[in-house]
SEFIMI-681803 format. One record per atom (N, C-alpha, C): y, z, x. Coordinates in steps of 0.1 Angstrom, whole numbers, plus 5000, padded with zeros to 4 digits. Layout:
% SEFIMI-681803
YZX/...
% end
This chain:
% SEFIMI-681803
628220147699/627620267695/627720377705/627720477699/627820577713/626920657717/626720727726/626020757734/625020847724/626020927720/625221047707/624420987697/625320877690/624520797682/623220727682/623220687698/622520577703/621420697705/621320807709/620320907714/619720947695/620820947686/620320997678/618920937671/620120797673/619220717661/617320677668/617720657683/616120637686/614920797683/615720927689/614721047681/614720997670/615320997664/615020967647/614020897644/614020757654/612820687649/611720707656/611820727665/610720837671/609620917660/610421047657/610021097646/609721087633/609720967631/609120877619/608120827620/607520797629/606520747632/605420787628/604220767622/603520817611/602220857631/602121007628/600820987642/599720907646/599220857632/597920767635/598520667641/599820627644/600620507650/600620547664/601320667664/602020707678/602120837679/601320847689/600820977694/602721067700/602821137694/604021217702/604121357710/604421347722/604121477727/606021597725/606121687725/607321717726/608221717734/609621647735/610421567742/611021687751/611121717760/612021807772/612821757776/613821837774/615521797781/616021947781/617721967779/618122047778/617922197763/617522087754/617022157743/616222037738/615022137730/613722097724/613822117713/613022027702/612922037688/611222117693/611322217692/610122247688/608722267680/609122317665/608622237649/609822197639/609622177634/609822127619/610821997619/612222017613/613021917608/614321937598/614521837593/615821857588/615421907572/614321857569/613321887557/612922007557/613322057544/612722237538/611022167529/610022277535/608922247529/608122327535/606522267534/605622347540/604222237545/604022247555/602722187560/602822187577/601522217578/601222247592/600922137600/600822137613/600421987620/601021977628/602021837636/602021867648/603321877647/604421907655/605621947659/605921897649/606221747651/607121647642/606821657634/605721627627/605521677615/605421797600/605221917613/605422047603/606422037595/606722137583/607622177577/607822347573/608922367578/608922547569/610322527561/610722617555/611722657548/612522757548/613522757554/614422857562/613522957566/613322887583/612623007589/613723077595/613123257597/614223327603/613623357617/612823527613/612923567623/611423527632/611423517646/610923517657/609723587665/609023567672/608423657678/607723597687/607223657700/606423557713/605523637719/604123567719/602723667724/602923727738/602723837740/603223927750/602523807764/601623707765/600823617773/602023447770/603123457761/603923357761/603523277756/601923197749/601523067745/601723097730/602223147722/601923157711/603323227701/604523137694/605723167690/605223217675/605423327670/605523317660/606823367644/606423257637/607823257628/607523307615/608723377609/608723437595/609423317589/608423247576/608823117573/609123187558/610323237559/611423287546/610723237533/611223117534/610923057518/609822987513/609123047524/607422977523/606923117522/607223247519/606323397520/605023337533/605423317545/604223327550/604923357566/603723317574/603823397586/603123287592/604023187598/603123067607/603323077623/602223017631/602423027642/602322917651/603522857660/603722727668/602622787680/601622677682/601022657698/602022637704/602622717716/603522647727/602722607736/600922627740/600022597750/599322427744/599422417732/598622317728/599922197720/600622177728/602122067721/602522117708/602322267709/603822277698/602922227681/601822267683/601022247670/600922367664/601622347649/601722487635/600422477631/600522617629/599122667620/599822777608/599322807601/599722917589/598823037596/599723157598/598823257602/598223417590/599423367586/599023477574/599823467559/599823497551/600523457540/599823377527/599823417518/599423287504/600423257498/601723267500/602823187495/603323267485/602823367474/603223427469/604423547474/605623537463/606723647472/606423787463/605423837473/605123997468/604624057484/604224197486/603824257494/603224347491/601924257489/600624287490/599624277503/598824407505/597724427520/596624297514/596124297527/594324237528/594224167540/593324057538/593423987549/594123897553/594623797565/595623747567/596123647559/595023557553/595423447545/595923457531/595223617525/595023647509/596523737509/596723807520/598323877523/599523827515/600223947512/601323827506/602223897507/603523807515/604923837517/606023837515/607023877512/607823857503/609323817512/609423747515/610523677524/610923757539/609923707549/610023757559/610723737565/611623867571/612823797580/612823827596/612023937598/612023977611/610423977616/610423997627/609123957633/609124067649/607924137656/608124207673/606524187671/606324117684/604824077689/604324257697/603324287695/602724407701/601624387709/601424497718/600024467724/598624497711/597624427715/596124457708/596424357700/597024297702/597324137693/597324147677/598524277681/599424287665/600624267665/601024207648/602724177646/602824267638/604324307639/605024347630/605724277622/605924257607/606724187604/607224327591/608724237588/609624277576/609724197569/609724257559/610124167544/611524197539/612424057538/613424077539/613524117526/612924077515/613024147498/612924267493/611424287501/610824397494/611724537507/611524517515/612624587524/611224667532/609924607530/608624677539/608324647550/608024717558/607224667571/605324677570/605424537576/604224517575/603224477587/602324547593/601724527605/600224407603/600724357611/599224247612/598224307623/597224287618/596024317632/595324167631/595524087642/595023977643/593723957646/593324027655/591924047655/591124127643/591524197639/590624257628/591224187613/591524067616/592024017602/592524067592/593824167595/594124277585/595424307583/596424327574/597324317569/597824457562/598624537568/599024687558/600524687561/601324797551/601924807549/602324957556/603324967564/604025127570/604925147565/605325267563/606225397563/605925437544/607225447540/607225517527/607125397515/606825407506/606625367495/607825277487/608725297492/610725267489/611125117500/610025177512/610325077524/611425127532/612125027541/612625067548/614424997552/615325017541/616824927538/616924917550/617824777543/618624737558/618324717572/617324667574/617424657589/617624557594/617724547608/618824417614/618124367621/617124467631/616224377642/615024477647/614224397651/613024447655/612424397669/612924487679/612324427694/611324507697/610424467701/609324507712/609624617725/609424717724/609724777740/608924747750/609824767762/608824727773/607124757776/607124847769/605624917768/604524787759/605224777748/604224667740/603824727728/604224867729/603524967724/604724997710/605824997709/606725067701/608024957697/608224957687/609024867685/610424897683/611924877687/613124937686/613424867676/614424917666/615024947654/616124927650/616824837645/618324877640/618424867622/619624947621/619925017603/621524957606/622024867603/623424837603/624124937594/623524977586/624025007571/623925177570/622825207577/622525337580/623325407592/623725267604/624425327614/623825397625/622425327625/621225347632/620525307645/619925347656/618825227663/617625387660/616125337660/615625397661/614125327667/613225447670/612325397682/611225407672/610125297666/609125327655/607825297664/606825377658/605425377666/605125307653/604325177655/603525137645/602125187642/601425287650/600225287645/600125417636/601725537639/601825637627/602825597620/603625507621/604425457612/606125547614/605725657620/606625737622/608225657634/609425707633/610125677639/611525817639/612025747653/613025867654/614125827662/615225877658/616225797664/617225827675/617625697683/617925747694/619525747691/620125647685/621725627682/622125657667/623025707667/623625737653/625125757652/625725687646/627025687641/627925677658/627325587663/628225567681/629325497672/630325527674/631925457678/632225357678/631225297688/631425197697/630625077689/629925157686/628725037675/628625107661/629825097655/629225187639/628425107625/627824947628/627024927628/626224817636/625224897642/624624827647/623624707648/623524617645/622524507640/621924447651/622424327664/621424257668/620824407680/620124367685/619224447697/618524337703/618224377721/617624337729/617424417742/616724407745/616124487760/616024377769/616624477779/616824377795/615724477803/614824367812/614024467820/614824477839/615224557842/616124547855/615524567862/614924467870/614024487884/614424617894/613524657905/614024777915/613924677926/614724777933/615924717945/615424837954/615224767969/615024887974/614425057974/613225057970/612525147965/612925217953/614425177946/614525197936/613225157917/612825257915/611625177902/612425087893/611825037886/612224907877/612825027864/613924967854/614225007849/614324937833/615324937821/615124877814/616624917806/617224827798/618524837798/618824787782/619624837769/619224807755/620724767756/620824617748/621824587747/621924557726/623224587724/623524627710/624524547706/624624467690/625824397688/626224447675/627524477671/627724577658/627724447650/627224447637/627324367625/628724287622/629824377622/631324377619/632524327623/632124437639/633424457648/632724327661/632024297659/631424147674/631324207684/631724357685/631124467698/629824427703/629724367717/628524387725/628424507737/627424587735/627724707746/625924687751/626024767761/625124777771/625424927772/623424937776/623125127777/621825107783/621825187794/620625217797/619325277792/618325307791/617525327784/615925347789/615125537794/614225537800/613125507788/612825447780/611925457772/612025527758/612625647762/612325707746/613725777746/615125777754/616225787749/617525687760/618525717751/619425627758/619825757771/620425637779/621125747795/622225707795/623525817794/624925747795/624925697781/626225667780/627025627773/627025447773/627525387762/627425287760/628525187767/628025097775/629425037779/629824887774/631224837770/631324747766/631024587776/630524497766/630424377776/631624217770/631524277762/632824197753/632624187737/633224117734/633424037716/633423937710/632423957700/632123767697/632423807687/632323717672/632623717663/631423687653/631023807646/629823807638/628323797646/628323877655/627223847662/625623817655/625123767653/623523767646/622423807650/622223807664/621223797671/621923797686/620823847695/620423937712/619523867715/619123837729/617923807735/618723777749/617323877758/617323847769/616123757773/616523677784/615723557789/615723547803/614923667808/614323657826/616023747829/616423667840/617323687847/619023657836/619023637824/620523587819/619823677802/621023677799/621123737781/622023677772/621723657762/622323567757/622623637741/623923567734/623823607719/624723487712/623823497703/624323367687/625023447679/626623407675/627223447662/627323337653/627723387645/628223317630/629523247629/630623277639/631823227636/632223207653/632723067653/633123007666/632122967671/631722927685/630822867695/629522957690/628522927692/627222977686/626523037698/626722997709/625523017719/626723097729/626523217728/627423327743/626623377750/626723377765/626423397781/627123547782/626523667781/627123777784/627523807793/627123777805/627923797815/628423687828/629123687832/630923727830/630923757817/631623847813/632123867797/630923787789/631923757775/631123687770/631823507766/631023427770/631623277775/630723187768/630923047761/630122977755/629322937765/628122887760/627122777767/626922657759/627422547767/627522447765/626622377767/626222237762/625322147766/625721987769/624621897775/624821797768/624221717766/624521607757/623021507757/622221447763/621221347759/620621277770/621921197776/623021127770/623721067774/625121107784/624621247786/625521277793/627021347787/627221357775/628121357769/627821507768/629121597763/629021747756/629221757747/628221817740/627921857725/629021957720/629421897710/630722007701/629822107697/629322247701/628722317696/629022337682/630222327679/630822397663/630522297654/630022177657/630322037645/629022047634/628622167634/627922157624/626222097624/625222077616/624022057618/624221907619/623221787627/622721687634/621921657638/620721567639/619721577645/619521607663/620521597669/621021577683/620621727683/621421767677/621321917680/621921997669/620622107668/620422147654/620922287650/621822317661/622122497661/623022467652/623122537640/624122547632/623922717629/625022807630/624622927627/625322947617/624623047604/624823117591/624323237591/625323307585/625223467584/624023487570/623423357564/622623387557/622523377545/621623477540/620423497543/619623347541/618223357551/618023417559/619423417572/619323447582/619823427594/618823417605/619823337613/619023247625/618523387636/617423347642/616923447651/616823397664/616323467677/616223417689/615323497694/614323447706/613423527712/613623467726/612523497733/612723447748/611423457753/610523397759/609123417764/609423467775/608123557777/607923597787/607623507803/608523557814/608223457826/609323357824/610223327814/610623187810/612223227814/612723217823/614123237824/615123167817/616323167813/617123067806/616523027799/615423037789/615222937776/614323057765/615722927756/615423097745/614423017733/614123037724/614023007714/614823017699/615422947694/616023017682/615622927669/615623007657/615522917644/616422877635/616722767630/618022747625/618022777610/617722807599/617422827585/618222727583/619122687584/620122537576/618522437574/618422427587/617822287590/616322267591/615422427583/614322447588/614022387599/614422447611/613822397625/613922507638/613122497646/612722587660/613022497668/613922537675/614522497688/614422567701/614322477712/614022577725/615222537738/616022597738/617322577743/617122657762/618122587769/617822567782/619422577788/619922707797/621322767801/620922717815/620922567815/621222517832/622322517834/623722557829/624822577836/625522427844/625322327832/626022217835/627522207835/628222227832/629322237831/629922367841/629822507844/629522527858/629822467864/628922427871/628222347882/629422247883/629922177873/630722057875/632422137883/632522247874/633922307875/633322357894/632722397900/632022447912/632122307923/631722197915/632122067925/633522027926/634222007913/635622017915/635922087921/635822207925/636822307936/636522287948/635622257950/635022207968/634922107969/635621987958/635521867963/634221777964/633721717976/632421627979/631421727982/631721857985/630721977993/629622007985/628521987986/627622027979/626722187979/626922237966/626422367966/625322417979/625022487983/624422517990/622822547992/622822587980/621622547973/620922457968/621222387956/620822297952/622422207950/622122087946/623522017943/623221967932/623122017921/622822017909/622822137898/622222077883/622622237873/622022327880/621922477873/621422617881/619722587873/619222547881/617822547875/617622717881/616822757871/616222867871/614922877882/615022977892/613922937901/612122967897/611923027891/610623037882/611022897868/609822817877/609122697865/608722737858/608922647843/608822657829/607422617830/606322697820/605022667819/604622517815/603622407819/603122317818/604622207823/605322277834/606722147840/606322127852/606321987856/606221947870/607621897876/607521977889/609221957892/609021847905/610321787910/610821677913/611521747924/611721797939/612821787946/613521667954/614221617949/614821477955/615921447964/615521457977/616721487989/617321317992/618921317989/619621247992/620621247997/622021097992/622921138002/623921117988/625221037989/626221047981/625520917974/624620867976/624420767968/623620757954/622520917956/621721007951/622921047938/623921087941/624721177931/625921177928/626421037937/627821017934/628120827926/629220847921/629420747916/630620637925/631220537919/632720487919/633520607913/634320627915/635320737910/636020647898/636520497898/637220437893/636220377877/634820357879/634120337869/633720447859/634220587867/633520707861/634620787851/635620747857/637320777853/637120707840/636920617832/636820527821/636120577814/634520607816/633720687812/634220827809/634220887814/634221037812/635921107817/636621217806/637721227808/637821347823/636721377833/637021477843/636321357854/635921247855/635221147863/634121157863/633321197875/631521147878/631121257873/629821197862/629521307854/627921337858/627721427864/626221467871/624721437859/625121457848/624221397838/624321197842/625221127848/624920977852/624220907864/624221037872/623621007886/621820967882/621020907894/620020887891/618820987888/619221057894/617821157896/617921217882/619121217871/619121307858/618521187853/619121067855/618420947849/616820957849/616320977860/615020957866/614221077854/615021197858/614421307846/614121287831/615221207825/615221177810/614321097811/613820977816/613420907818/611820927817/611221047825/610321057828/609721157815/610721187812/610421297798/610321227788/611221087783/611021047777/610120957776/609720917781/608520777785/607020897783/607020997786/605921117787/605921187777/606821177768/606321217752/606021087747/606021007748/605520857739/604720807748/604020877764/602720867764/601520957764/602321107759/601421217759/601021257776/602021247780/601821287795/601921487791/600821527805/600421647799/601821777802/602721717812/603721777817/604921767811/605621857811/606921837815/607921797828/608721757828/609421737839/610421737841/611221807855/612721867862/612521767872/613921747878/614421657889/615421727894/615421857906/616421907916/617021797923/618021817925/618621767938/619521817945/619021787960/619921847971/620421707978/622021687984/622421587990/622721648002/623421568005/624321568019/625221418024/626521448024/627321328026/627021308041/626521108041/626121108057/626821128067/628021208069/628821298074/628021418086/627521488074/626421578076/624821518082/624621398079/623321348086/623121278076/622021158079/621321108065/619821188065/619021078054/618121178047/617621218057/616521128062/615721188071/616021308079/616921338083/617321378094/618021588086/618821568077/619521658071/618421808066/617321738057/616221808049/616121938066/615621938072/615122018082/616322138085/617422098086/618022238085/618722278071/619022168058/619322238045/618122278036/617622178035/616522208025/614622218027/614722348032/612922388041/612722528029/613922588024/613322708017/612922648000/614122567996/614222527983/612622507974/612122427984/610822357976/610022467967/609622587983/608922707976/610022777971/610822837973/611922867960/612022827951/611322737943/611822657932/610622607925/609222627934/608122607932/607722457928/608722347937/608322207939/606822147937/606522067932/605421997926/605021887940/606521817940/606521677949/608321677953/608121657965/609321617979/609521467977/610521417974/610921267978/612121257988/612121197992/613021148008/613721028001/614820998001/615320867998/615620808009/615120718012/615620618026/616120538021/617220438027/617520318027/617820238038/618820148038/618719978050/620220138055/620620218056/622020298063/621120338068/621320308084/620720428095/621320598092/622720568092/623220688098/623220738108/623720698118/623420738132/624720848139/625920808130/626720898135/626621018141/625721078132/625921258138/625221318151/624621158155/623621148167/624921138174/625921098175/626721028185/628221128189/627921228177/629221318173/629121438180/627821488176/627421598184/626221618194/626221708204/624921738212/623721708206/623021678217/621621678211/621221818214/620421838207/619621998207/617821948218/617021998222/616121998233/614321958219/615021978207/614221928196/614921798197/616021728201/615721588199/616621548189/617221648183/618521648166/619521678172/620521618166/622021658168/622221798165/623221888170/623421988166/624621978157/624021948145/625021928131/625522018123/624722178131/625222278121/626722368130/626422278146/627722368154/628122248155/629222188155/630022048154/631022088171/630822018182/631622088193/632621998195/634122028189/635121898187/635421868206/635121938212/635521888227/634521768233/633421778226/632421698234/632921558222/633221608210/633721438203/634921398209/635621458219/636921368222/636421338236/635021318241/634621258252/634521088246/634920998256/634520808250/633220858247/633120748238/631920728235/630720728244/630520618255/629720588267/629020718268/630420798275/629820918282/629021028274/629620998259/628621138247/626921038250/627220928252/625420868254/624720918264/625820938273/624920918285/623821008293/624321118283/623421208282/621621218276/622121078263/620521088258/620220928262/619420898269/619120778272/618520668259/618120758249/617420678237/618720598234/619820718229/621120608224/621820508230/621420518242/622420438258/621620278254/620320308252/619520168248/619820118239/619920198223/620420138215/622220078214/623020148221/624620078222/624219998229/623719958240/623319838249/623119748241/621519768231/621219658219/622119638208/623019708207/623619658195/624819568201/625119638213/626419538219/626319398222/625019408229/624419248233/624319148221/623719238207/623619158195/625219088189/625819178193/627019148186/627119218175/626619368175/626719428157/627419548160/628219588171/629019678169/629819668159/630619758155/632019798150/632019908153/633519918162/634020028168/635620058159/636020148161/637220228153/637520318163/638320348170/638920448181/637420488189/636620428193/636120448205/634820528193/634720478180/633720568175/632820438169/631420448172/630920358163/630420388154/631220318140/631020368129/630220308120/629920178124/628620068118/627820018130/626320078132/625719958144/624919898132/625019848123/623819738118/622619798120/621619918117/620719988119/619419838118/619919778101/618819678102/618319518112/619419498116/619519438124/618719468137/619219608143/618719678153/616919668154/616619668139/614719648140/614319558144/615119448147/614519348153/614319348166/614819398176/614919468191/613819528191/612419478196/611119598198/611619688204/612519698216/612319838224/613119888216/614619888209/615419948201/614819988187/613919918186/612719988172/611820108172/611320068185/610520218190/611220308191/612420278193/613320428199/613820488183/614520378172/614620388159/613520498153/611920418157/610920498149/610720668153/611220668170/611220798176/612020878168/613520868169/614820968163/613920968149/614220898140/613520918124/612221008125/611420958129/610021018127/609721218134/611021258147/610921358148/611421468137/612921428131/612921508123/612421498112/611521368105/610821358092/609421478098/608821488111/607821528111/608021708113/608821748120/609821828120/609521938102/610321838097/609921888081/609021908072/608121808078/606621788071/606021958072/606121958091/605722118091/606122238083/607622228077/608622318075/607922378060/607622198054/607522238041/605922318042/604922298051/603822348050/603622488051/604722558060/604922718067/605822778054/606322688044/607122748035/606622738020/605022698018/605522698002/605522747990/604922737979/605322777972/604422917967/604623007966/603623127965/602623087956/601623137960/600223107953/599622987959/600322907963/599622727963/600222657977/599422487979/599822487989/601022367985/601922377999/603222297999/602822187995/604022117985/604321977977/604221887989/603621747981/603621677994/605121597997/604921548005/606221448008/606321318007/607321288004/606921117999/608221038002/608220948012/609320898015/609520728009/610620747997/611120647987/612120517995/611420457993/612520328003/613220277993/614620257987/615020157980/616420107989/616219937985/617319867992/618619817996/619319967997/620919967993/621320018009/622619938014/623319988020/624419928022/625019918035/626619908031/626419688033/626419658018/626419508015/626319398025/627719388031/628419288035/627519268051/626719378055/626019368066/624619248062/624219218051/623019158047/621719178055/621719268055/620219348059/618819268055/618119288064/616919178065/616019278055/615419248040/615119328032/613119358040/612819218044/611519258051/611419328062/612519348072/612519458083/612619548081/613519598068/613719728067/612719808059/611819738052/611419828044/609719818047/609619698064/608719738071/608619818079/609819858086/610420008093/610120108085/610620118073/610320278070/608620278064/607820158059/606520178063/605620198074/606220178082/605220228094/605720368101/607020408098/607520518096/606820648091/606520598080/605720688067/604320688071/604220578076/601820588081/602620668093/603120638102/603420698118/602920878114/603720888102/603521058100/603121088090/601820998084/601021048076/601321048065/602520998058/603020978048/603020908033/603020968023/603120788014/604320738015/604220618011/605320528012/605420437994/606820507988/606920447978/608320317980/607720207977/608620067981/609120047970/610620047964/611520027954/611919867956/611719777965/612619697968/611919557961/610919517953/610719397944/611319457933/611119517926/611819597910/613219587914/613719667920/615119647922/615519527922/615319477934/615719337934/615619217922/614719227920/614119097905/615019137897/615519287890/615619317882/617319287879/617919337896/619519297899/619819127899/618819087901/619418957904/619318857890/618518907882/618718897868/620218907865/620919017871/622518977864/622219147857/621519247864/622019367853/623119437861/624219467862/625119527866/624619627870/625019657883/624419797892/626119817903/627019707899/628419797907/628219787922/627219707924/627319767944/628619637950/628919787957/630319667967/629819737982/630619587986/630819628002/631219708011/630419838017/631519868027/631419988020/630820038005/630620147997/629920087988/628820147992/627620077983/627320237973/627820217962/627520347954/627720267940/626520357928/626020287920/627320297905/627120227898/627720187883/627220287878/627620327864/626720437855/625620307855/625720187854/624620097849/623620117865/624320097878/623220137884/622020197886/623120317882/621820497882/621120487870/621920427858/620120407852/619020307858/619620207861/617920077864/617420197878/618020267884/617820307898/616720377888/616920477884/616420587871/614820577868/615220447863/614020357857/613220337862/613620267875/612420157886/611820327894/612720387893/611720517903/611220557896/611420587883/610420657871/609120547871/609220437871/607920367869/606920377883/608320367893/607220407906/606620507907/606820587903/606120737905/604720707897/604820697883/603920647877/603120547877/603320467887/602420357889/601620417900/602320497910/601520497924/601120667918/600720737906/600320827903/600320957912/601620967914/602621047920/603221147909/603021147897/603321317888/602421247880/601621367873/600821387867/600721267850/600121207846/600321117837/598821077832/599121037816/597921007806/597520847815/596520817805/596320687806/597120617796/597220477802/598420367797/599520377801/599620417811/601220417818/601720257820/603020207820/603520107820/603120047833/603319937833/603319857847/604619917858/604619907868/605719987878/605719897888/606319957902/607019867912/605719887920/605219777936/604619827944/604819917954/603619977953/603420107963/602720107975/602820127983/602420117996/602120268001/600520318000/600020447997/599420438011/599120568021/599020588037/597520618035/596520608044/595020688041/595220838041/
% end
């Protein structure tokens, strides 16, 4: 079965599940089923359950908790909780297709197609039949009708201006954008018969932060009905500035929306989801399984974007605060979807060009640095074992090799998302990762000069450290020591590496003890005067070589502890740190599993730390016979590794109540927690 399949068919039965059975919370990944289904209907309730019938157009409470949808073929106006799990309510409408005033429930709509959220907690809505606009006052429970008596043909979209106050306009047909006040009904127009857009349909506003005492500005982007023209125009409020400039050409454009820092548009013909800038470029996805979704293959439960020119036609919004994730509705499939531009595929073409080098930033998709409301995020600092595969197992799998959706920490992510909607855990959950090949240093030791800004940049929840049975000692041995006690790993001084070995020790007396101890043991291995394996675990058995072990480790873990406290996240105080032992390193050494992973416990109390122990789960679980791929001499995981790896840290976290979680969490590995 394949990967698609195999993801399909368990949502599926997921979503079958009658609720009084099984509580479901909504699933987070790259894209969310938000409400409904593949089913045209009507009834309110919880995500999985709702039904609409070709919903079109969109809209989002200027406060973000509250989506609301024009449900076409239901004449009504329902509204998704995004604060309370994505639970429908009917907000206004009695099902009848007319466009009639009153109050919200007795109201009646005649095929609503567009929707712009206002301040004083009013909507606008259009009726795609009757051709009226219709203003809601939610608080005053009240329902009228604006402009003339005829209505108002043809219109294409209805956005919100930055004010809250005025809603922007397009007339495809008329050859229009215009600026409407909803409380006189009146409007006036700013574009007419442009060239460049001769008709204009989708709209969106970009808000463009100021730079340098420059003020914030706001920027109207336009897609013609016809010609797939996307242009860009500045815009102070009440007319355009300059001229319109082109951003590229899609084909049948439908719909605009900007989302924080990126903008985005859905057409009707070819790839459905376009990235405007660079040009205009698909956005790709892929499953839980790692695989990429044929955007064009039509409707699926996997993934439900299928775009039609209609009627209705599919719409898109963007919350406020929410970067990269849009919302859009599909009418094929009556369904609300919440889609997520982490730039996986990027990111992959970015590691191919640099090889093993890991981004500088993060070594993973482009998460967006402002967190998604109710997500708890994960930063997980490792090494090549964190994020890299076999090349030769990955080659078989996948046609470009190691696919960053197989590594563990994406494992660890699906994992935790999925286990947390089928136990109503109240969060969402991201898994960053930053590496470093132990080249550059291993864990402990790396975090202090790469990763000190990330956490608060990114607004980290919880720090994990991966340790294992690999010292990593090299970069101790390669370069100077700095007067903090670290290698100086960021200036590499190739003259002091072509000193013998001996004499680069003899400088720091800690190392002079440990070559002594390892020589006497008999656990060198040397290669041109470099030692490239001392047996770290072996070495714990040497008390005085242990104390010196606990020294090097413990200054730069402590080192960072501080880093992350002087750095974190605005508003709140720094994520804690949590140093993960699991028991992998280079095989063929057979590492004493009780030394090592009593070393990095007294490690972790030494500095105040928790200590999460991977090494009964792992172990019970490998020696069962589940294929995990570790070889000698390159201990790096199977795709089967990085999932059990995935797994057993997903339960650890949750056992030693380390991310947020309901009651009834599964059984997990033991944890060894510090006072």
């Amino acid at each position: 079965m394949t990967h698609r399949r195999r993801w399909t068919a368990l949502i599926a039965f997921w979503l079958t599940i009658p609720g009084s059975l099984w509580a479901l919370s909504p699933i987070s990944y790259r894209y969310d089923l938000v409400a409904g289904g593949e089913d045209h209907g009507y009834r309110d309730g919880g995500f999985s359950q709702a039904l609409f019938d070709h919903p079109s157009g969109l809209a989002v409470s200027p406060d973000g908790t509250q989506l609301y949808v024009c449900d076409w073929g239901n004449n009504r106006i329902r509204v998704v909780l995004l604060d309370h799990q994505d639970q429908v309510k009917t907000l206004a409408g009695d099902g009848r297709s007319q466009s009639t005033d009153g109050s919200l429930l007795q109201a009646s709509f005649d095929h609503p197609v567009l929707a712009a959220a206002l301040d004083g907690n009013r909507l606008l809505v259009y009726d795609g039949k009757s051709s009226k606009l219709r203003l809601l006052d939610l608080g005053k429970d009240r329902v009228e009708t604006l402009g003339p008596p005829e209505g108002w043909p043809s219109l294409g979209a209805l956005v919100t201006d930055p004010t809250g106050k005025e809603v922007l306009v397009t007339s495809p047909d008329l050859h229009q954008v215009l600026l409407l006040d909803p409380t006189t009904g009146k409007a006036v127009t700013i574009a007419e018969n442009r060239p460049e857009l001769p008709n204009p349909l989708a709209l969106a506003v970009e808000k463009v932060p100021g730079t340098g005492g420059t003020p914030a500005a706001s920027r109207l982007i336009l897609g013609d009905k016809y010609s797939g023209a996307v242009c860009e125009a500045d815009w102070d409020g009440n007319t355009l500035v300059g001229s319109f400039h082109p951003l590229g050409k899609g084909a049948q454009i439908l719909s605009l929306v900007a989302a924080g820092d990126r903008s985005y548009a859905f057409q009707a013909q070819g790839p459905p989801w376009l990235r405007l800038r660079p040009g205009l470029e698909e956005v790709k996805l892929q499953s839980m399984g790692g695989a990429e979704i044929d955007n064009q293959s039509g409707p699926n439960l996997l993934f439900l974007l299928y775009m039609s020119a209609g009627p209705p036609a599919p719409a898109s919004v963007a919350a406020p605060g929410q970067d990269r994730c849009v919302f859009v509705s599909v009418p094929e499939t009556s369904s609300i979807l919440r889609l997520r531009d982490y730039a996986y595929v990027e990111n992959r073409k970015v590691r191919e060009a640099k090889g093993d080098h890991p981004n500088p930033d993060l070594d993973d998709d482009r998460y967006p640095e402002r967190k998604p409301p109710h997500t708890f995020r994960i930063l997980l600092l490792g090494d090549s074992r964190s994020c890299w595969g076999m090349e030769a197992d990955y080659g078989k799998r996948w046609p470009w090799g190691f696919n960053l959706q197989d590594s563990f920490p994406k494992k660890l992510e699906e994992d935790l998302n999925l286990m947390g909607a089928l136990e109503d855990a109240p969060e969402s959950f991201q898994v960053l990762t930053l590496s470093r090949l132990r080249a550059d240093g291993p864990p402990f030791l790396w975090p202090d000069f790469w990763a000190v800004q990330q956490p608060g940049k990114y607004d980290v929840d919880l720090v994990l450290m991966m340790v294992d049975s690999d010292m990593g000692l090299l970069p101790y041995l390669q370069n100077r020591i700095l007067k903090t006690g670290f290698p100086d790993i960021l200036n590499p001084d190739p003259e002091f590496r072509l000193r013998p070995l001996e004499k680069r020790m003899t400088a720091n007396p800690d190392l002079k003890v440990l070559f002594q101890s390892a020589k006497k043991r008999g656990l060198l291995v040397l290669n041109n005067d470099e030692w490239i394996n001392g047996n770290f675990d072996r070495l714990v058995e040497d008390p005085t070589a242990k104390d010196i072990l606990k020294r090097l480790v413990g200054l730069p873990i402590q080192k960072y502890k501080g880093d992350l406290a002087a750095n974190p996240p605005q508003g709140r105080k720094a994520p804690p740190l949590v140093v993960c032992y699991f028991p992998l390193g280079n095989l063929g050494n057979h590492f004493p599993v009780e030394g090592c992973r009593s070393f990095w416990g007294e490690v972790s109390r030494d500095q105040g730390l928790p200590f999460l122990d991977l090494t009964e789960a792992w172990n019970a679980v490998r020696v069962m016979g589940y294929p995990v791929a570790e070889q000698a001499t390159f201990s790096h995981f199977s795709p089967e590794g990085h999932r059990l790896m995935g797994w057993v840290l997903a339960h650890g976290l949750i056992k030693g109540k380390y991310v947020p979680w309901g009651a009834g969490a599964g059984e997990g590995v033991q944890v060894i927690r510090t006072p």
